[in-house]
C-alpha positions in Angstrom: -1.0 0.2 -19.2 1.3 3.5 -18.1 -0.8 6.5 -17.4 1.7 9.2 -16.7 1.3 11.6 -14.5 -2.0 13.9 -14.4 -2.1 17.3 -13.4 -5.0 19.3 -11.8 -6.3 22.0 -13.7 -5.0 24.1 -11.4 -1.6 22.8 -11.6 -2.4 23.0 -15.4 -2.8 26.1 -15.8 -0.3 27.8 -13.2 2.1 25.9 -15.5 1.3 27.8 -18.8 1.0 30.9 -16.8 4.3 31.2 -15.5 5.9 29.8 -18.7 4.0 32.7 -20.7 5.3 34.7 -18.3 8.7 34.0 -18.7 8.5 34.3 -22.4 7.2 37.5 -22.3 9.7 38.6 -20.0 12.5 37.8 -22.7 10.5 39.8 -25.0 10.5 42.6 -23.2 13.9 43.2 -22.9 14.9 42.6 -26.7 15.5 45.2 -28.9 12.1 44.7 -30.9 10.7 48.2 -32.2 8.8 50.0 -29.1 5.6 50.2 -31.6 5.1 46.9 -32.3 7.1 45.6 -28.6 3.6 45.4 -26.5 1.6 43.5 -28.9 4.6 41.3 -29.1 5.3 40.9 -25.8 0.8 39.7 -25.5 1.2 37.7 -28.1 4.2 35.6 -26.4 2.1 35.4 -23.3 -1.1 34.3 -25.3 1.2 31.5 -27.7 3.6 30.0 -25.0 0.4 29.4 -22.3 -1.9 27.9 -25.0 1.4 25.6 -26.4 2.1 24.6 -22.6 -1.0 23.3 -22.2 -1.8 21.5 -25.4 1.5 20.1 -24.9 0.8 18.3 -21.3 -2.7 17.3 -23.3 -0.6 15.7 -25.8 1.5 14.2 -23.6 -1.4 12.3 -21.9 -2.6 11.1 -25.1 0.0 9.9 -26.7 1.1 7.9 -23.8 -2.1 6.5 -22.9 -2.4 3.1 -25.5 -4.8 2.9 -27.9 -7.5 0.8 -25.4 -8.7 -1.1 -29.0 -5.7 -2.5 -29.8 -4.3 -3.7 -26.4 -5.1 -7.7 -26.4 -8.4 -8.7 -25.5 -7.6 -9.7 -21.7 -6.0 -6.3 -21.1 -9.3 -4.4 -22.6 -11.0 -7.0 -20.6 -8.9 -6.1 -17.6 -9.4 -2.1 -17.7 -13.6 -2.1 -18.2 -13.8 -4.3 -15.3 -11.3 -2.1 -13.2 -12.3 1.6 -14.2 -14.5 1.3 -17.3 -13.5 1.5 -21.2 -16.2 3.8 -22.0 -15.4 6.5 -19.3 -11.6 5.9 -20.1 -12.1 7.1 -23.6 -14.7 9.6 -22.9 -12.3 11.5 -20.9 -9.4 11.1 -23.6 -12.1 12.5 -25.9 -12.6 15.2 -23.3 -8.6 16.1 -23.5 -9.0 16.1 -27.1 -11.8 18.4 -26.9 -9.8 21.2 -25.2 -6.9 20.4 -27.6 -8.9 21.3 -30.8 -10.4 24.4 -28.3 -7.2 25.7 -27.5 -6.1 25.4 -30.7 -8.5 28.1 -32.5 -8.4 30.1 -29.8 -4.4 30.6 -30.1 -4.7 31.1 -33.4 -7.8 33.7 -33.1 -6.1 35.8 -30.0 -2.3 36.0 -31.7 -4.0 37.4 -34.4 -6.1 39.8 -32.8 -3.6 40.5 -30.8 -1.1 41.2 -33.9 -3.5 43.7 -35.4 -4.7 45.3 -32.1 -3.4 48.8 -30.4 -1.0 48.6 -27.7 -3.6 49.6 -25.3 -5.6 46.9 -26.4 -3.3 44.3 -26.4 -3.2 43.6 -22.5 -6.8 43.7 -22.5 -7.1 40.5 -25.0 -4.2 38.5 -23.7 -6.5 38.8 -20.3 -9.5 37.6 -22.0 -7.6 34.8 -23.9 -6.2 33.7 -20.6 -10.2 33.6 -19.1 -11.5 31.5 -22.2 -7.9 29.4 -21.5 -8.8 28.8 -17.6 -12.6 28.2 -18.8 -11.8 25.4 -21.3 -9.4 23.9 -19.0 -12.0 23.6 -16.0 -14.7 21.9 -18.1 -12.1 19.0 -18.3 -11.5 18.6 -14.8 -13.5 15.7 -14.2 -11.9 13.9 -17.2 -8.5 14.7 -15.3 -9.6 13.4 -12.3 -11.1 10.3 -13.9 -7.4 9.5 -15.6 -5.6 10.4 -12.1 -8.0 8.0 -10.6 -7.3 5.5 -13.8 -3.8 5.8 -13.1 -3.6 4.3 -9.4 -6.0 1.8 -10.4 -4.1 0.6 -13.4 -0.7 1.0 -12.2 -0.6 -2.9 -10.7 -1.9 -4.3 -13.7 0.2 -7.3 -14.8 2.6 -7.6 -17.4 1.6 -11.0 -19.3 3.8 -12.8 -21.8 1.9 -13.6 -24.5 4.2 -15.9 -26.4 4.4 -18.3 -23.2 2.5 -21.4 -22.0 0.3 -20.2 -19.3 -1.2 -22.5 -16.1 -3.9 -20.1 -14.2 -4.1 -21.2 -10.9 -8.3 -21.1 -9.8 -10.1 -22.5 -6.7 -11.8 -21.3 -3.6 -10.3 -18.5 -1.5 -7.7 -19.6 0.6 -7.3 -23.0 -0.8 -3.2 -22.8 -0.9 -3.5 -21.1 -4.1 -0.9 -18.2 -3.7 1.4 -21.2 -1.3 1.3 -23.0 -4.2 2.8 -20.5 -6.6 5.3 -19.8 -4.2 6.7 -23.1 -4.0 6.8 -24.1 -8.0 7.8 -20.7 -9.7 10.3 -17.5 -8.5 7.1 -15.8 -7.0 7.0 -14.7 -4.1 3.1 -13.7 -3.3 1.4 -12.6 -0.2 0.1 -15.5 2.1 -2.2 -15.1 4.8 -5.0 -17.4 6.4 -8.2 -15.2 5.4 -10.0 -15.4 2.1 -8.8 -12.9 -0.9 -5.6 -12.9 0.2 -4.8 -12.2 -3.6 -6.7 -9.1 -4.8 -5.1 -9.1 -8.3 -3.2 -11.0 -10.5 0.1 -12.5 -9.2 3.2 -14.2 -11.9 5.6 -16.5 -11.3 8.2 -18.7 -14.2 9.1 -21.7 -14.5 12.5 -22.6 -16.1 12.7 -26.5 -17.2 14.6 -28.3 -19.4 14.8 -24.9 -21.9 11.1 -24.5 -21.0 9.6 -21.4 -20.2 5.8 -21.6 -18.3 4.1 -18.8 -16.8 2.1 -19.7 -14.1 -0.8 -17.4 -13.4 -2.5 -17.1 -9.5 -5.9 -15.9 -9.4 -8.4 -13.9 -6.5 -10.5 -16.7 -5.1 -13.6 -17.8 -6.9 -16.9 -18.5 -5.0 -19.3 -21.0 -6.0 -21.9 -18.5 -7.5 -22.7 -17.3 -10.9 -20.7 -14.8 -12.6 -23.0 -12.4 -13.3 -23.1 -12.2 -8.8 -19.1 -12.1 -8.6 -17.3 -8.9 -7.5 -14.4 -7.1 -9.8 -11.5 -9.6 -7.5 -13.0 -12.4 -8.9 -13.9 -11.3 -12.0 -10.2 -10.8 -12.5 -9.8 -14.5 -12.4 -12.6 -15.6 -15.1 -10.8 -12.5 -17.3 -7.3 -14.8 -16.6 -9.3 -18.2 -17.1 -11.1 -16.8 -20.3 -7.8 -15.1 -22.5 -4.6 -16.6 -20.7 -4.8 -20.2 -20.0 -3.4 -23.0 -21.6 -4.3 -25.2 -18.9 -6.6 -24.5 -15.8 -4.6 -26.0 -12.2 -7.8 -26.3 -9.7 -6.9 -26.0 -6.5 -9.3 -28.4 -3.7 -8.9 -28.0 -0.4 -9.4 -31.3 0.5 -9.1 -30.4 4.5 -11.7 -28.2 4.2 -9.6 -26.1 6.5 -10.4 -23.1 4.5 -14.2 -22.9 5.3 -15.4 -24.4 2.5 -17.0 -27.9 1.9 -15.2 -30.2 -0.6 -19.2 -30.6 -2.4 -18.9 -26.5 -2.9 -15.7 -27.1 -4.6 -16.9 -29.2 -6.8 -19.6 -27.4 -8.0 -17.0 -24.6 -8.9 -15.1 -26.9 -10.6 -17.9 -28.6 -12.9 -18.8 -24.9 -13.5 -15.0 -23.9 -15.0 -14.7 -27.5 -16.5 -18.5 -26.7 -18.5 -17.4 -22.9 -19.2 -13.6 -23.4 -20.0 -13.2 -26.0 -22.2 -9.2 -26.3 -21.6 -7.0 -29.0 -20.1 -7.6 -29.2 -16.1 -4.5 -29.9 -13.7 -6.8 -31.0 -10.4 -4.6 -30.7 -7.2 -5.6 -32.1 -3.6 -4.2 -29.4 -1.6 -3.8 -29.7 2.4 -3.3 -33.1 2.6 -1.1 -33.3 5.8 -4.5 -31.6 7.3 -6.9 -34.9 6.8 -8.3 -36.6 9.7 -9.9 -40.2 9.5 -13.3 -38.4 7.8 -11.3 -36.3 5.2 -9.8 -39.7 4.5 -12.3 -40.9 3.6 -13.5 -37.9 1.2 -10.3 -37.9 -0.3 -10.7 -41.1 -1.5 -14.1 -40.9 -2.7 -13.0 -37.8 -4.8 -10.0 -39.3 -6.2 -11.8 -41.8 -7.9 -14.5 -39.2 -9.3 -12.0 -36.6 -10.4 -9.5 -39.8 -11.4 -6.5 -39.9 -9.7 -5.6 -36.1 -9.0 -2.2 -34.9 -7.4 -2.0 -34.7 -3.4 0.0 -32.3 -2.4 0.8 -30.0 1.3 1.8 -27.0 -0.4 2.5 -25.4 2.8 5.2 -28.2 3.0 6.3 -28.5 0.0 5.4 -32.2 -0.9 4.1 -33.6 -4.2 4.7 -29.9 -6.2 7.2 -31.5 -8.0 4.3 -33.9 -9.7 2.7 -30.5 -10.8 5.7 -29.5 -12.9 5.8 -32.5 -14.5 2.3 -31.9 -15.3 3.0 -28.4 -16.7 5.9 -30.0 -18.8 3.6 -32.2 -20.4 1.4 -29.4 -21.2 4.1 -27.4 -22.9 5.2 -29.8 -25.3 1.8 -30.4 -26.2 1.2 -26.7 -27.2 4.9 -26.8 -28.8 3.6 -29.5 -31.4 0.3 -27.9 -31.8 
């Protein structure tokens, strides 16, 4: 979602000030009749300002999207990361002072047209009051979208018409490692939990196939209604996006997290997400004789998953065959 740019009220303002300005300027030295030049020259002022600011309004909202008719994850996506309801209360708030500014251009070139000379000045000074007023009573709408705009500007551009894996699992289970080694991503890495703080894209190109592979914030074993907006981020990706769900165990428990914690995460996605599950033994080049002995234990209760060292690179290549599989499944569907 582009946001452009978002001026201050100030900066708002000052803009249709100085272009009235100007206008009036060019009036000034036409050859208009002296008794009609002054109102003429109030009138320019009065139209150009009010059109330079409806203009930048207009701007904003037409290149804002309609939030209703973006796809579900991306409405999804923006109430969790700055709100729905205060995103189009402050659009309503720019269309407000559209409709505002509106009349009142209408209601001061008129007066304006019909006043004296002497008059003139003095109502293109009120206009430009009532102007500054209705602009300042939207600030905090314009600070709202500026602050909209540097939240939203990361969010991720998702191909719709693609097979999608979402990567989920504990924080720092080799999720982001993982992505780096199977697609053209290239994700940040680093040994602390949500490394990831949004959503991170990589592609896979087999055999004429295209997969998007999805990598998710870290997911805690706790109820949803208890996670923060990083991981909600990866239910909105499990929820809209995913063809198939790749779960992530760290079977080293290197991470800080107990193998019996990540399964309780993964019977939670497996109840709520009723999709196909790629499981994935991550770390394995990290077991000592006890992990062993885990592994083995949870290989025959989650049946056979792949073991993989994603930080070396070894068994990935199972996982694309995995993901191939997947795609000609949803081809034939």
């Amino acid at each position: 979602m582009i946001i452009p740019t978002i001026p201050t009220p100030d900066e708002l303002l000052d803009k249709g000030f100085s272009r009235g300005k100007k206008a009036a300027n060019k009036v000034r030295t036409s050859k208009i009749p002296k008794h009609v030049k002054s109102q003429k020259i109030e009138e320019t002022r009065v139209t150009t300002a009010c059109q330079v600011v409806k203009e930048k309004l207009q701007m904003i909202l037409d290149r804002v999207p309609d939030i209703e008719s973006l796809p579900e994850f991306y409405q999804d996506y923006i109430d969790i990361t700055v709100g729905v309801d205060e995103m189009k209360q402050s659009l309503g708030g720019l269309n407000w002072a559209y409709g505002i500014i509106t009349q009142l251009e209408k209601d001061y070139a008129k007066r304006i047209r019909r006043s004296s000379p002497e008059n003139s000045s003095k109502l293109q000074k009120q206009l430009y009051g009532r102007l500054a007023s209705v602009v300042n009573k939207i600030s905090k709408d314009l600070d709202f979208l500026d602050y909209g705009k540097s939240k939203l500007r990361n969010m991720p551009t998702i191909n719709f018409e693609a097979t999608t894996i979402v990567i989920a699992g504990f924080p720092n289970v080799g999720k982001s490692t993982l992505l780096r080694q199977i697609t053209d991503a290239e994700p940040q890495v680093a040994d602390y939990p949500f490394t990831t703080k949004g959503i991170q894209i990589g592609h896979v190109e087999r055999k004429w196939q295209h997969i998007q592979v999805i990598d998710t914030p870290g997911l805690l074993d706790r109820p949803i209604g208890k996670m923060n907006d990083i991981e909600l981020n990866s239910i909105l990706a499990l929820e809209h996006l995913a063809d198939s769900i790749l779960f992530i165990f760290d079977i080293s428990e290197t991470s800080g997290y107990l193998i019996e914690n990540q399964m309780n995460l993964f019977e939670e996605i497996s109840n709520i997400f009723k999709k196909d599950i790629i499981v994935v033994f991550n770390k394995i080049d990290l077991l000592d004789d006890d992990k062993k002995e885990k592994l083995e234990k949870y290989k025959y209760i989650l049946k056979d998953p792949i073991e993989i060292s994603a930080f070396e690179g070894t068994g990935t290549e199972e996982i694309i065959i995995r993901m191939e599989k997947i795609e000609k499944n949803v081809i034939q569907k």
